[in-house]
HTML snippet that shows the backbone in 3Dmol.js (N, CA, C, O; Angstrom):
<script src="https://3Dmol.org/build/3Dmol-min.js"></script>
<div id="view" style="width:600px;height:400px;position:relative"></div>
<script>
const pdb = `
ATOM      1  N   UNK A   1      -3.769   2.908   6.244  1.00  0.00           N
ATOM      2  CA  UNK A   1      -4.439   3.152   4.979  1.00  0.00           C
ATOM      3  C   UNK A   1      -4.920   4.591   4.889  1.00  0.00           C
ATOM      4  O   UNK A   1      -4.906   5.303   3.884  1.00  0.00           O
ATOM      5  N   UNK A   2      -5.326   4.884   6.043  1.00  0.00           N
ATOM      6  CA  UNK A   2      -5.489   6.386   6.156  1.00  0.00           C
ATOM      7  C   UNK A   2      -4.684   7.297   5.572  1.00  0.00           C
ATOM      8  O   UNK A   2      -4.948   8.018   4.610  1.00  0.00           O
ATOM      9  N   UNK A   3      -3.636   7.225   6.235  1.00  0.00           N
ATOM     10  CA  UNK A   3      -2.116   8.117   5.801  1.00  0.00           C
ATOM     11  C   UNK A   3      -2.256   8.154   4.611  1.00  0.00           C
ATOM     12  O   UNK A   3      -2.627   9.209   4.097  1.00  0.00           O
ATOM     13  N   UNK A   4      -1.951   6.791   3.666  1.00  0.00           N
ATOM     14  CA  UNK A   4      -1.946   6.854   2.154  1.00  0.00           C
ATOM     15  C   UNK A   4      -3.132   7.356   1.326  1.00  0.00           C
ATOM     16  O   UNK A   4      -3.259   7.816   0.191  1.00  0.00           O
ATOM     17  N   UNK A   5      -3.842   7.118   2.214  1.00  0.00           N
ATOM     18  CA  UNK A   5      -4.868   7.803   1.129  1.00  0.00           C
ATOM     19  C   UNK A   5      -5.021   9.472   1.210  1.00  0.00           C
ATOM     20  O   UNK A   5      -5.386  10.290   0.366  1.00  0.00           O
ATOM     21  N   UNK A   6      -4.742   9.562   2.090  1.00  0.00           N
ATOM     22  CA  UNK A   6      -3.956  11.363   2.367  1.00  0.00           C
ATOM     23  C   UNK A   6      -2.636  11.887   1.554  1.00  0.00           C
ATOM     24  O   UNK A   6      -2.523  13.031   1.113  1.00  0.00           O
ATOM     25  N   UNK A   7      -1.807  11.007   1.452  1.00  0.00           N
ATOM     26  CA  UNK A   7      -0.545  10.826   0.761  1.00  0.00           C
ATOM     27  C   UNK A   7      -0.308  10.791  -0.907  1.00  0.00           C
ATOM     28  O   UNK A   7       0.174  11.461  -1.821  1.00  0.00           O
ATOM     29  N   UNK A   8      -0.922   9.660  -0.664  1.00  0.00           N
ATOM     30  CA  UNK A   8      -1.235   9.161  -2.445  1.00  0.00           C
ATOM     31  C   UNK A   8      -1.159  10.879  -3.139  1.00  0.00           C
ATOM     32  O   UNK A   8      -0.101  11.505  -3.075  1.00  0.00           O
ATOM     33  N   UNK A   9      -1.740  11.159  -3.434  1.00  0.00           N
ATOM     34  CA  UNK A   9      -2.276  12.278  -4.527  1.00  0.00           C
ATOM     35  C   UNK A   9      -0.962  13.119  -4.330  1.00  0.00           C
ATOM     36  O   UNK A   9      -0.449  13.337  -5.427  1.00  0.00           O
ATOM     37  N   UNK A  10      -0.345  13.589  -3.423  1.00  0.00           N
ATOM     38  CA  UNK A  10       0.984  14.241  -3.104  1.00  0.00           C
ATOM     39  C   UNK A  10       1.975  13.632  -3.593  1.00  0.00           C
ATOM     40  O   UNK A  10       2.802  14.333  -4.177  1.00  0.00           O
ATOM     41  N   UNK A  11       2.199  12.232  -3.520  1.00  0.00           N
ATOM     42  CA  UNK A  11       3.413  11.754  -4.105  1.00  0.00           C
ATOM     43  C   UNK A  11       3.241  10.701  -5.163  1.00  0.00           C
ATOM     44  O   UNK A  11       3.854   9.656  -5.380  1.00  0.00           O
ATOM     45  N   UNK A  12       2.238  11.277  -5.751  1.00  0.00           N
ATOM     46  CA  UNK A  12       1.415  11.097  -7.420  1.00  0.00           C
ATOM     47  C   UNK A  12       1.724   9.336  -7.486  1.00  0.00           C
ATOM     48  O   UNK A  12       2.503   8.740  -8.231  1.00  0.00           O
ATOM     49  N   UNK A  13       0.828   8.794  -6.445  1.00  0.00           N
ATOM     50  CA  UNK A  13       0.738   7.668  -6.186  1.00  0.00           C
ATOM     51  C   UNK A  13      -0.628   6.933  -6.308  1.00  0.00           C
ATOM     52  O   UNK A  13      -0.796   5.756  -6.629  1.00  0.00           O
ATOM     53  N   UNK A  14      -1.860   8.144  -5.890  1.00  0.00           N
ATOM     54  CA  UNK A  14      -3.061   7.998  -5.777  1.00  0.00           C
ATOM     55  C   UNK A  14      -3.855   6.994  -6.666  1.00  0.00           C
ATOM     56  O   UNK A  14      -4.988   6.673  -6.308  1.00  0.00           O
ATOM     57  N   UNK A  15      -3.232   6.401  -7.987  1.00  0.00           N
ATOM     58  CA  UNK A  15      -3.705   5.476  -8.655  1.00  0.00           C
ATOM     59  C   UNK A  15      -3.714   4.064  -8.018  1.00  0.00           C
ATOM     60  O   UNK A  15      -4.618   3.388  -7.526  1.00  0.00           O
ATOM     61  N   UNK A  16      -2.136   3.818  -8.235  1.00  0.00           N
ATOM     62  CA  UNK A  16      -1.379   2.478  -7.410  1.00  0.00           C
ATOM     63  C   UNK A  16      -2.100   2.589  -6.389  1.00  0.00           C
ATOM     64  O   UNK A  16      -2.487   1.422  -6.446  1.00  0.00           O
ATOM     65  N   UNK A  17      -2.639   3.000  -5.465  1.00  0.00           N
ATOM     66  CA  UNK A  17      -3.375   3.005  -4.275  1.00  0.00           C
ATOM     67  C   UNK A  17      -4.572   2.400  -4.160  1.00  0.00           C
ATOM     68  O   UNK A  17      -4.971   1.539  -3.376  1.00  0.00           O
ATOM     69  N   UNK A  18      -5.269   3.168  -5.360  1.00  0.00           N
ATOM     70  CA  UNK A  18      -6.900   2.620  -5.459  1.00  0.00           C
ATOM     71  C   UNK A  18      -6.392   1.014  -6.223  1.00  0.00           C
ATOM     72  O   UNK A  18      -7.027  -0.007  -5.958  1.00  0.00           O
ATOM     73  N   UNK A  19      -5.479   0.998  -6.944  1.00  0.00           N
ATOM     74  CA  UNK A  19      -5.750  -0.622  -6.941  1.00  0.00           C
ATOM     75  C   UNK A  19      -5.411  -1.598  -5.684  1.00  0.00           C
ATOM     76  O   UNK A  19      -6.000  -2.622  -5.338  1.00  0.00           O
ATOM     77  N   UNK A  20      -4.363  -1.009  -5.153  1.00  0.00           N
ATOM     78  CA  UNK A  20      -4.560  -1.798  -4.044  1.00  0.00           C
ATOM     79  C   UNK A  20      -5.627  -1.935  -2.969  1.00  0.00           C
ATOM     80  O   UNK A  20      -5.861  -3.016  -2.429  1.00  0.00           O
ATOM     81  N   UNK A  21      -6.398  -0.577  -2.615  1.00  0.00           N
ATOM     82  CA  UNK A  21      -7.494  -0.645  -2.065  1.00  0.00           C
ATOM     83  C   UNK A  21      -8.784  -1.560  -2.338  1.00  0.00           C
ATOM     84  O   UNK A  21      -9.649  -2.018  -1.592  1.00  0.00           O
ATOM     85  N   UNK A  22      -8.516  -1.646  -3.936  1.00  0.00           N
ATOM     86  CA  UNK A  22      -9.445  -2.067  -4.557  1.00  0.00           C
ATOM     87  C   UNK A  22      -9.421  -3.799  -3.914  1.00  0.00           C
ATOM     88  O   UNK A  22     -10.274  -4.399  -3.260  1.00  0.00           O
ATOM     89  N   UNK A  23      -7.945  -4.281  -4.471  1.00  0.00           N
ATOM     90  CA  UNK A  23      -8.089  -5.306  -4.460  1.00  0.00           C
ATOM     91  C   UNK A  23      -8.423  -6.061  -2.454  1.00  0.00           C
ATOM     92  O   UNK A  23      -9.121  -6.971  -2.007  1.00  0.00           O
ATOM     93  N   UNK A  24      -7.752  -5.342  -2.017  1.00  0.00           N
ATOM     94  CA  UNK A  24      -8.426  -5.287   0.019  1.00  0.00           C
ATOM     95  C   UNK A  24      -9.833  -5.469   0.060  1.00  0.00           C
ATOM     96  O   UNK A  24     -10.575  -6.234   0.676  1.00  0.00           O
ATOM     97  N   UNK A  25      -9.957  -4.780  -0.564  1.00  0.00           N
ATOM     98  CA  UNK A  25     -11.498  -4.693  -0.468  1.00  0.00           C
ATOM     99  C   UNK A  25     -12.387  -5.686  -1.224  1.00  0.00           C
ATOM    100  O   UNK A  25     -13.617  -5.662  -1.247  1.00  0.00           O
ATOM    101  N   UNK A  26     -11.678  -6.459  -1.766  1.00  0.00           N
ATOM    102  CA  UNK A  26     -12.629  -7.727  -2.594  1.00  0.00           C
ATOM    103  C   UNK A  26     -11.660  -8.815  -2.121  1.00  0.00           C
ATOM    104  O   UNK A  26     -11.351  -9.809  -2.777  1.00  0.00           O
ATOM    105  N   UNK A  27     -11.301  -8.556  -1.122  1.00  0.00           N
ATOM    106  CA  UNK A  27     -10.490 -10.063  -0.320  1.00  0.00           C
ATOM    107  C   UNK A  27      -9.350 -10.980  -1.145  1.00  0.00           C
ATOM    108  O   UNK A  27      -9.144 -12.188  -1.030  1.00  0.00           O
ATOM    109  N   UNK A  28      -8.693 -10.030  -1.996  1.00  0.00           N
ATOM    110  CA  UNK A  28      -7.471 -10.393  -2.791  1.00  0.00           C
ATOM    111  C   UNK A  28      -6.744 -10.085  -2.218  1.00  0.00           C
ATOM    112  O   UNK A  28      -6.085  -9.104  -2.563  1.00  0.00           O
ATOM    113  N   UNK A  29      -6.509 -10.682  -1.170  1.00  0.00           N
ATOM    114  CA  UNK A  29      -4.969 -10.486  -0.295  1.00  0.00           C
ATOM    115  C   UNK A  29      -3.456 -10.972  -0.874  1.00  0.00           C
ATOM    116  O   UNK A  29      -2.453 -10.973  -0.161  1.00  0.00           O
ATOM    117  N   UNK A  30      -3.469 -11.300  -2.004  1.00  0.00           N
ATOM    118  CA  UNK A  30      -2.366 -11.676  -2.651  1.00  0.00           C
ATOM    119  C   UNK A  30      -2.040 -10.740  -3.700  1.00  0.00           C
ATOM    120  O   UNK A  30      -0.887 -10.364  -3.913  1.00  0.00           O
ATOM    121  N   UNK A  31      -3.006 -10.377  -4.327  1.00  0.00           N
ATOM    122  CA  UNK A  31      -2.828  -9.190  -5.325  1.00  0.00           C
ATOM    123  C   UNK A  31      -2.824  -7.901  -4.444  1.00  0.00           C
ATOM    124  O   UNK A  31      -2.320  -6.976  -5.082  1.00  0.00           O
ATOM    125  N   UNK A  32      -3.151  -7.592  -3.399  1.00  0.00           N
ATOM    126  CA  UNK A  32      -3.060  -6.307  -2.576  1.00  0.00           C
ATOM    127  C   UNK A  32      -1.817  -6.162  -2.111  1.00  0.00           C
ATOM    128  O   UNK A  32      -1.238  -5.093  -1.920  1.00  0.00           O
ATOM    129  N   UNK A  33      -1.107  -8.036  -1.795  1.00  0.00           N
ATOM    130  CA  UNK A  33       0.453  -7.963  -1.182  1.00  0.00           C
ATOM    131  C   UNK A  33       1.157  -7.513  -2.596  1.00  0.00           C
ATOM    132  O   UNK A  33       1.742  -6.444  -2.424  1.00  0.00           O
ATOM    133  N   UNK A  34       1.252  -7.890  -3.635  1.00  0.00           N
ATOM    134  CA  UNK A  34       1.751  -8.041  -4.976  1.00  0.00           C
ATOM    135  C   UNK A  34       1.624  -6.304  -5.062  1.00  0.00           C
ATOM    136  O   UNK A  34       2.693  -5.711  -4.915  1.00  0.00           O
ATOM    137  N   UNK A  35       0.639  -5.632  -5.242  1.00  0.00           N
ATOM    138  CA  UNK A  35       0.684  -4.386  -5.560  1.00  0.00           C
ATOM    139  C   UNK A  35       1.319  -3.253  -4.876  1.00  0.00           C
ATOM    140  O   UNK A  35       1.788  -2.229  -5.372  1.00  0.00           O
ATOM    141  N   UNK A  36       1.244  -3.649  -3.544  1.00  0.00           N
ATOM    142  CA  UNK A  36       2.261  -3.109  -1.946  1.00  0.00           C
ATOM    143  C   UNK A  36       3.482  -3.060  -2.523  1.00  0.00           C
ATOM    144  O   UNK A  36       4.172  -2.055  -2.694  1.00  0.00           O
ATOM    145  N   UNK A  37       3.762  -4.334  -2.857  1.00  0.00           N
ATOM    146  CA  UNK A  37       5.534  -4.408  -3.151  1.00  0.00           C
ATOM    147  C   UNK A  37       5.364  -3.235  -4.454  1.00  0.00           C
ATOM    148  O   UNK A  37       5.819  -2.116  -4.219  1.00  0.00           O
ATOM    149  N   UNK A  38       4.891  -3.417  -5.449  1.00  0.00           N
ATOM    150  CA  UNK A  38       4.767  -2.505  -6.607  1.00  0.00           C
ATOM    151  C   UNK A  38       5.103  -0.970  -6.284  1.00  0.00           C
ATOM    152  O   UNK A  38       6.163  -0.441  -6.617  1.00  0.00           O
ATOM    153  N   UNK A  39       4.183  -0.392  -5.669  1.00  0.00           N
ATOM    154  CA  UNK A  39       3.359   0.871  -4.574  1.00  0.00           C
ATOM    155  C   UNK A  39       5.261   1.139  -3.943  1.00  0.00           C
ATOM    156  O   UNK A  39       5.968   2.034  -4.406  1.00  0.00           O
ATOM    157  N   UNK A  40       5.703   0.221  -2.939  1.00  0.00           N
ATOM    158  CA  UNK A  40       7.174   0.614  -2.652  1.00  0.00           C
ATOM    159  C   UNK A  40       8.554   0.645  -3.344  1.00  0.00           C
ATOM    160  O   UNK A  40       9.574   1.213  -2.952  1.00  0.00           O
ATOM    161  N   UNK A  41       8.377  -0.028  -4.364  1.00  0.00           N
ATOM    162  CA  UNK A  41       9.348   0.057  -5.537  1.00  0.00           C
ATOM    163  C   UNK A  41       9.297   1.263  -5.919  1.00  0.00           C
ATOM    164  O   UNK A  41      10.244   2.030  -5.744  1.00  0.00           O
ATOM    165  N   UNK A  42       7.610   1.794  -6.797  1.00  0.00           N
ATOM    166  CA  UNK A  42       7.478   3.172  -7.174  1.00  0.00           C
ATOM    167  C   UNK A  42       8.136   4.051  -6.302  1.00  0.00           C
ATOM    168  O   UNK A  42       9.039   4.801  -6.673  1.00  0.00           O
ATOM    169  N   UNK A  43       7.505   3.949  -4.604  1.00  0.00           N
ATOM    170  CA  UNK A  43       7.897   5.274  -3.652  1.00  0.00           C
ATOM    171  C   UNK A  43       9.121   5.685  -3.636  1.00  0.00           C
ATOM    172  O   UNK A  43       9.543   6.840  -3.595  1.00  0.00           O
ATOM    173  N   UNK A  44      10.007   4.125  -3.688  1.00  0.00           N
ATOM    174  CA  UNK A  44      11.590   3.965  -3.498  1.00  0.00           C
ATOM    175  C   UNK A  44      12.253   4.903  -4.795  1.00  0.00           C
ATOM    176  O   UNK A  44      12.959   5.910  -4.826  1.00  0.00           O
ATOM    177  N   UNK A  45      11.939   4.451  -5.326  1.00  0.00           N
ATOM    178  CA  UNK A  45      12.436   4.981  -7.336  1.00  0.00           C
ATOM    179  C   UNK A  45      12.073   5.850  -7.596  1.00  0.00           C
ATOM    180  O   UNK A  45      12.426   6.054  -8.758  1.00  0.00           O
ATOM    181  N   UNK A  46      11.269   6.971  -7.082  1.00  0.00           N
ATOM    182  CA  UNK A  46      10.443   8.147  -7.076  1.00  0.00           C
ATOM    183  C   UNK A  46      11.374   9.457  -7.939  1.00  0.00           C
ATOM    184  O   UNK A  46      12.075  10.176  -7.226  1.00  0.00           O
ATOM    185  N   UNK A  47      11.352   9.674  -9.177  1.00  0.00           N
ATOM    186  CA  UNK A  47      12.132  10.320  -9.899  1.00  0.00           C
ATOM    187  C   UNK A  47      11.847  12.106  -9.108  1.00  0.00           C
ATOM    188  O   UNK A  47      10.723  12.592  -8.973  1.00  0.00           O
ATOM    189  N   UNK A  48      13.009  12.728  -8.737  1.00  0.00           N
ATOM    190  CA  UNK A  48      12.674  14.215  -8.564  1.00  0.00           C
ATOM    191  C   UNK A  48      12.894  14.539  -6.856  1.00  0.00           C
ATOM    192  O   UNK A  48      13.183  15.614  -6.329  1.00  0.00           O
ATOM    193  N   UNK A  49      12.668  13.318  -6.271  1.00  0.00           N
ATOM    194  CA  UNK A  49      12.891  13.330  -5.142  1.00  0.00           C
ATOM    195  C   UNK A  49      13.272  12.189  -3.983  1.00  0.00           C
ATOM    196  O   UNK A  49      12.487  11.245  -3.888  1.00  0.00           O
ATOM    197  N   UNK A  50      14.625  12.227  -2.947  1.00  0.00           N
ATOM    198  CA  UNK A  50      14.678  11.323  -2.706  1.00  0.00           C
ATOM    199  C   UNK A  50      13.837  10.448  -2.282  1.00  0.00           C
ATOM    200  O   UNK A  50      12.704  10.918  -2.182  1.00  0.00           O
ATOM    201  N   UNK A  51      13.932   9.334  -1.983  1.00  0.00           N
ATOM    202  CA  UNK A  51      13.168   8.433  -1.081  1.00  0.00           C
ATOM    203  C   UNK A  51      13.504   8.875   0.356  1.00  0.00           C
ATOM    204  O   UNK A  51      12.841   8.285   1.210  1.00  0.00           O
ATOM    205  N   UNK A  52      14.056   9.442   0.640  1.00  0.00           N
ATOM    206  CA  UNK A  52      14.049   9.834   2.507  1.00  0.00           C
ATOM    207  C   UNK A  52      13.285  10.940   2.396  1.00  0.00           C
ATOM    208  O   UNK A  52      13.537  11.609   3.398  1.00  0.00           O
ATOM    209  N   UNK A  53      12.570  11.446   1.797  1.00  0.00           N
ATOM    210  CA  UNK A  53      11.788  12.655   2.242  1.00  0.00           C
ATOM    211  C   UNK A  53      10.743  12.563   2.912  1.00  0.00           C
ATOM    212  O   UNK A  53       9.829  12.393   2.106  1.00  0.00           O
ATOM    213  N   UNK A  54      10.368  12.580   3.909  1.00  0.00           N
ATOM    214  CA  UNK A  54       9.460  12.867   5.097  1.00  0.00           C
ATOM    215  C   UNK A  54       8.224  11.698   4.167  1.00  0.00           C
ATOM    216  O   UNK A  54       8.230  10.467   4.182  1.00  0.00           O
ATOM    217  N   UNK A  55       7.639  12.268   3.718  1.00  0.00           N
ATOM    218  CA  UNK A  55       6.252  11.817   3.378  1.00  0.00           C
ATOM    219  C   UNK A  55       6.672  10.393   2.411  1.00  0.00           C
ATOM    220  O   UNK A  55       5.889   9.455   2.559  1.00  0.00           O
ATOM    221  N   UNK A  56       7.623  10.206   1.622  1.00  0.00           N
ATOM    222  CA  UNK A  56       8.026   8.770   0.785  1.00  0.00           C
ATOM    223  C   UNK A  56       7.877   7.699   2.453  1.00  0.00           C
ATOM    224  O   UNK A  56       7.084   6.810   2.766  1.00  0.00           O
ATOM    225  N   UNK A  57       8.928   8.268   3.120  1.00  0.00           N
ATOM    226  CA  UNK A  57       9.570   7.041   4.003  1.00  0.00           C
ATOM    227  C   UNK A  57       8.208   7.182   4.818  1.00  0.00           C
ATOM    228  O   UNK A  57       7.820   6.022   4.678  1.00  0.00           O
ATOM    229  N   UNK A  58       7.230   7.790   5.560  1.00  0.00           N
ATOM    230  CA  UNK A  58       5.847   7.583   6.058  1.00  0.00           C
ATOM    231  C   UNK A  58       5.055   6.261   5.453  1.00  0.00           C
ATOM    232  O   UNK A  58       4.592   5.228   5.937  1.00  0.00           O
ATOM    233  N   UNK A  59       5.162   6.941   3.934  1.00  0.00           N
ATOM    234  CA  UNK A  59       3.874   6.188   2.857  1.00  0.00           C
ATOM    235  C   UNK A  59       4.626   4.551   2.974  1.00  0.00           C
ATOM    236  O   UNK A  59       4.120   3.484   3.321  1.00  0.00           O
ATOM    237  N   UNK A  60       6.166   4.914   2.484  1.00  0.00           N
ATOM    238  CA  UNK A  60       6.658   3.389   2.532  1.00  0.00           C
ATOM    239  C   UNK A  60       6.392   2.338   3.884  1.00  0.00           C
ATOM    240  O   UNK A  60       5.966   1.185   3.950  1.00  0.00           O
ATOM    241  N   UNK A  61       6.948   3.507   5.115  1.00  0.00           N
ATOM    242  CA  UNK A  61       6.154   2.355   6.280  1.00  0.00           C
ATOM    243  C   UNK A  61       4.929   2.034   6.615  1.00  0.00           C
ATOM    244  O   UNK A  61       4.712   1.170   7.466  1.00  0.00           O
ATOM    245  N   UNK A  62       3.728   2.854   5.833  1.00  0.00           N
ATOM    246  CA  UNK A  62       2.421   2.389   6.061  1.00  0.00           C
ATOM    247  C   UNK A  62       2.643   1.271   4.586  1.00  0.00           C
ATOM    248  O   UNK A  62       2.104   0.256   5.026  1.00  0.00           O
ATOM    249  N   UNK A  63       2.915   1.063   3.758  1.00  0.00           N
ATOM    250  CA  UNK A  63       3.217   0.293   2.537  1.00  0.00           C
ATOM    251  C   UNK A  63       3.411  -1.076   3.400  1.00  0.00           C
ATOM    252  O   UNK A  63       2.607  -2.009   3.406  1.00  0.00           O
ATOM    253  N   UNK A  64       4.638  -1.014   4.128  1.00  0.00           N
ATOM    254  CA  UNK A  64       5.264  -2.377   4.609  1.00  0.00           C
ATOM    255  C   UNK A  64       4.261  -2.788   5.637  1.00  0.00           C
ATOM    256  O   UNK A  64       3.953  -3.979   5.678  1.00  0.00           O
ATOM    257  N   UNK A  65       3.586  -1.745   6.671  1.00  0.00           N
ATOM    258  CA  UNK A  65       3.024  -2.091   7.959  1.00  0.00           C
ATOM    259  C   UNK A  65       1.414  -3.508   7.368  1.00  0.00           C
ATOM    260  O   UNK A  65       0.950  -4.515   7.904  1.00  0.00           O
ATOM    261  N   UNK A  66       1.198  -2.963   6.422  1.00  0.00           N
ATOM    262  CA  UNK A  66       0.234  -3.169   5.416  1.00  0.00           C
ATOM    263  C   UNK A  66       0.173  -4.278   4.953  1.00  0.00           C
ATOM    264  O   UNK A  66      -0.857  -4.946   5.042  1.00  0.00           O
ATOM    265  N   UNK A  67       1.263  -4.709   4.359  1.00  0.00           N
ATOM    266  CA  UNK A  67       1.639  -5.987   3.856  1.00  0.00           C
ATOM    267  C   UNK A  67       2.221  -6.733   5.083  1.00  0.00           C
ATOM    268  O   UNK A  67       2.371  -7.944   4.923  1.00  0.00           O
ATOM    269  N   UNK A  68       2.496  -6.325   6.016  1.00  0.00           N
ATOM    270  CA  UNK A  68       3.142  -7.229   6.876  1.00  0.00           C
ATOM    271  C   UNK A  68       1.847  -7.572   7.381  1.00  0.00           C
ATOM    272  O   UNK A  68       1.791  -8.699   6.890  1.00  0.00           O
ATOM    273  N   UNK A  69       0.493  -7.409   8.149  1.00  0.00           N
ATOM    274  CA  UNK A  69      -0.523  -7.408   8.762  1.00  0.00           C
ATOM    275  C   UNK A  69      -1.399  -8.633   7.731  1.00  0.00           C
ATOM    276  O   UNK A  69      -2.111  -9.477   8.275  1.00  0.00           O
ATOM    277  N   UNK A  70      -1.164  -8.568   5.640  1.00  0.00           N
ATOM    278  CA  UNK A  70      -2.058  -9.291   5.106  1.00  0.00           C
ATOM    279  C   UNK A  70      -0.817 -10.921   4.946  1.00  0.00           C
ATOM    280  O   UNK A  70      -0.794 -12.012   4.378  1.00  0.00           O
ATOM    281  N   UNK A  71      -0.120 -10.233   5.711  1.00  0.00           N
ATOM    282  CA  UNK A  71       1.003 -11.678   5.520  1.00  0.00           C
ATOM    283  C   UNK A  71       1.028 -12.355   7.064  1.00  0.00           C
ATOM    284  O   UNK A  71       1.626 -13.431   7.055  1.00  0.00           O
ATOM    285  N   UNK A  72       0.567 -12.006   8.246  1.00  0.00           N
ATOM    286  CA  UNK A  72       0.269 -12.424   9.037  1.00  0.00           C
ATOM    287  C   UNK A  72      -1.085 -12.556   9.433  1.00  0.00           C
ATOM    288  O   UNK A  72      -1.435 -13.231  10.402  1.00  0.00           O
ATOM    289  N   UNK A  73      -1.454 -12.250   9.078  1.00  0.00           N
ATOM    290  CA  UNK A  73      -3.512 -12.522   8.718  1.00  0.00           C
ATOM    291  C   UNK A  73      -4.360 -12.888   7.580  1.00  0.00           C
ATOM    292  O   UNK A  73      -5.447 -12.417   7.245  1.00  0.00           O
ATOM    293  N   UNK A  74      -3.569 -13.933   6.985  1.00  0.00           N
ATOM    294  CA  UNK A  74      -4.321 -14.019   5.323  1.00  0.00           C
ATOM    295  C   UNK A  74      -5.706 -14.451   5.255  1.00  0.00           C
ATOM    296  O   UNK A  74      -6.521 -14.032   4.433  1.00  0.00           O
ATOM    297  N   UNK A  75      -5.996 -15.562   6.427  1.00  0.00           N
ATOM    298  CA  UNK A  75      -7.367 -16.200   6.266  1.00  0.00           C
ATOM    299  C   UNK A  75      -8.279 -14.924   6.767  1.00  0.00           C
ATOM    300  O   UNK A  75      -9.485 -15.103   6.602  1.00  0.00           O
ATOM    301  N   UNK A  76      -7.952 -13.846   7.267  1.00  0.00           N
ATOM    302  CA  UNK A  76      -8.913 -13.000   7.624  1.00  0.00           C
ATOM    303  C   UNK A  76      -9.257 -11.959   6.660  1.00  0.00           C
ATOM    304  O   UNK A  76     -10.406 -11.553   6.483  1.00  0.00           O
ATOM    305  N   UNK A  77      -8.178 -11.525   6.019  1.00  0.00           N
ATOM    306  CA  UNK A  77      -7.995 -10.753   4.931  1.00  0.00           C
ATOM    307  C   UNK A  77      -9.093 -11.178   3.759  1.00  0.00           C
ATOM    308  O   UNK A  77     -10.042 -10.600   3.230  1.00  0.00           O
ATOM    309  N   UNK A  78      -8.368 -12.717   3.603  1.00  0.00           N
ATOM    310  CA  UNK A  78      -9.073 -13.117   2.079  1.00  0.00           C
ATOM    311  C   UNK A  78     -10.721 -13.088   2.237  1.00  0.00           C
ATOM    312  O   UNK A  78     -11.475 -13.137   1.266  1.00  0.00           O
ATOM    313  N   UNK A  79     -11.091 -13.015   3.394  1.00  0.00           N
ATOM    314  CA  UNK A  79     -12.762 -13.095   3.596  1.00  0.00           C
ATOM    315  C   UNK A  79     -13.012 -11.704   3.441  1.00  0.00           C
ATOM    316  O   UNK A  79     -14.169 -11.410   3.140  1.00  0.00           O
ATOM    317  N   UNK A  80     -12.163 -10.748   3.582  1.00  0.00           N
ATOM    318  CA  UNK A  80     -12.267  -9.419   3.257  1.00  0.00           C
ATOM    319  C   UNK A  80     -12.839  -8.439   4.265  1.00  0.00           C
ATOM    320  O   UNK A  80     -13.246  -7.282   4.159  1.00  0.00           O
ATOM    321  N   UNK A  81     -12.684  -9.701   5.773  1.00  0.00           N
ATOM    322  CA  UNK A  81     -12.930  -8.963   6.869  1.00  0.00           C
ATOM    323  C   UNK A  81     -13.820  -8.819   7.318  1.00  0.00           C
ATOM    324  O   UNK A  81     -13.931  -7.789   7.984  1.00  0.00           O
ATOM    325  N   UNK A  82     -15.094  -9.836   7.222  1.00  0.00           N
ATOM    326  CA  UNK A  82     -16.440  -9.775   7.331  1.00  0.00           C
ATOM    327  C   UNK A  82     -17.021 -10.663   8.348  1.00  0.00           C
ATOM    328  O   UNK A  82     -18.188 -10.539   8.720  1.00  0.00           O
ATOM    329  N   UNK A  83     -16.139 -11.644   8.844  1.00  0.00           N
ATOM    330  CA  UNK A  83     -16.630 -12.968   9.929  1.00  0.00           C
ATOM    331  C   UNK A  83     -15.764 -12.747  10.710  1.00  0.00           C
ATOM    332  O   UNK A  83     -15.656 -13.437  11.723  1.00  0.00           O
TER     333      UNK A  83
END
`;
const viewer = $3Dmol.createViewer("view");
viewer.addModel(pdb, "pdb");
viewer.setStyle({}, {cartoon: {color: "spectrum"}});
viewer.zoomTo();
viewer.render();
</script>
């Protein structure tokens, strides 16, 4: 999450981000997975520049690492990480 939030604003993502942050952070682990996929579609489709450029394919594997972690940890997630 780090990375991206370093990232975001560079690969004019920084919006899509805060909603997903947003929603992490209020224990919507389904809308945070939902917006991930969103967030990598954008990175993928990224008009002006490929998707293999150094910083897309980074953001995309912190994207997937991300969603893979709230898809193997949902009951911990949805509490929003607090117990």
């Amino acid at each position: 999450m780090v990375h991206l939030r370093r990232t975001g604003p560079t690969l004019d993502v920084g919006a899509d981000l805060d909603v997903v942050l947003d929603a992490f952070a209020h224990g919507e682990s389904a809308i945070a997975t939902a917006r991930l996929e969103q967030l990598d579609r954008r990175l993928a489709s990224r008009p002006g520049a490929p998707p293999g450029t150094p910083f897309a394919l980074r953001a995309r594997a912190s994207v997937l690492a991300i969603a893979e972690a709230l898809a193997q940890h949902p009951s911990y997630f949805a509490g929003g990480g607090h117990g």
